[in-house]
C-alpha positions as CSV (number, residue, x, y, z in Angstrom):
1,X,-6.6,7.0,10.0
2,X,-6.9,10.7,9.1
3,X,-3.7,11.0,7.2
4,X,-2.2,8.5,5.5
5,X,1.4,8.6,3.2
6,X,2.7,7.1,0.6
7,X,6.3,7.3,-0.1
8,X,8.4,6.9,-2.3
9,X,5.6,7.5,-5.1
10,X,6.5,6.4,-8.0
11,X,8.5,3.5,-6.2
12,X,10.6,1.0,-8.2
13,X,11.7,-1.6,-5.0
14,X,9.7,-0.9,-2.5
15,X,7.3,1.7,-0.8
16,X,6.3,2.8,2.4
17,X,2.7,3.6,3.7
18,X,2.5,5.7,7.0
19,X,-0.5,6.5,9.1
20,X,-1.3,7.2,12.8
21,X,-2.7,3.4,13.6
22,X,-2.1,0.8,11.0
23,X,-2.5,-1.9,13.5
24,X,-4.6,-4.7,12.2
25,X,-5.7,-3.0,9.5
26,X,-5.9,-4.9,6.1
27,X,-3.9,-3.7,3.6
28,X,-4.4,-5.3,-0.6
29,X,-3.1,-4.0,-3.3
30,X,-5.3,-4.4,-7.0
31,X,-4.4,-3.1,-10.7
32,X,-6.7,-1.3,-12.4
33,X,-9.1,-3.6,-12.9
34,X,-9.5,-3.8,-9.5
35,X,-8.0,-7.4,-9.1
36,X,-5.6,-8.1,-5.8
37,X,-1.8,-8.4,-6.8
38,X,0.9,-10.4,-4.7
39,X,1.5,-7.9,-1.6
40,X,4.8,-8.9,0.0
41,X,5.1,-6.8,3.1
42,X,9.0,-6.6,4.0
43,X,8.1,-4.8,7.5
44,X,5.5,-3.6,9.5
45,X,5.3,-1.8,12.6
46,X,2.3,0.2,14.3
47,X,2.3,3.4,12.0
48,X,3.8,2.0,9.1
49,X,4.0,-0.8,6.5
50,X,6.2,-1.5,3.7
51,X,5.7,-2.9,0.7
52,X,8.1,-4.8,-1.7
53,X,7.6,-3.4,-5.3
54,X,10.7,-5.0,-7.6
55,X,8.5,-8.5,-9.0
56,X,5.4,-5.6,-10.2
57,X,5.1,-5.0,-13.5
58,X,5.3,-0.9,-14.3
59,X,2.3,0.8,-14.1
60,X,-0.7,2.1,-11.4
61,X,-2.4,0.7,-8.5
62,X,-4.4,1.2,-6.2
63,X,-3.4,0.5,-1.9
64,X,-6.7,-0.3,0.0
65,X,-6.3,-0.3,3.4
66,X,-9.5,-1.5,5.2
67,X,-9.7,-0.9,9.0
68,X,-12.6,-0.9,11.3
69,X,-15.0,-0.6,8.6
70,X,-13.1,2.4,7.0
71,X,-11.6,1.8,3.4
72,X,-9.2,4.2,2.4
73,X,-7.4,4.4,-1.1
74,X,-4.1,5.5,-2.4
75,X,-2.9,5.7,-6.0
76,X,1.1,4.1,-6.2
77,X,2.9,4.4,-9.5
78,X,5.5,1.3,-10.0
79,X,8.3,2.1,-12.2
């Protein structure tokens, strides 16, 4: 997973994450403080995932996407 996306960032509904190979990867989503929020996936396919964003309350967070012992982070600003 050399490059990953982010998109629509900041998102307000929903957001998309694309890489080359998302398959079984774990994907979590934390505030701040570092503690997991609801994730509610609304698809995801073998290079992409997305991720329902209306019930968040505004502010930053943090997409950590573990997959064969690699952890890669993403900033996402929720509107």
């Amino acid at each position: 997973m050399t490059s990953i996306k982010v998109f629509p960032n900041p998102a307000s509904s929903y957001c998309t994450i694309e890489a080359n190979n998302l398959t079984d990867a774990k994907v979590r989503l934390t505030d701040l403080m570092g503690r997991s929020v609801a994730l509610s996936i609304i698809s995801q396919s073998e290079s992409s995932i997305s991720i329902n964003t209306e019930n968040l309350d505004s502010g930053i967070y943090f997409i950590v996407i573990n997959k064969e012992e690699v952890v890669t982070t993403r900033k996402l600003i929720v509107e």
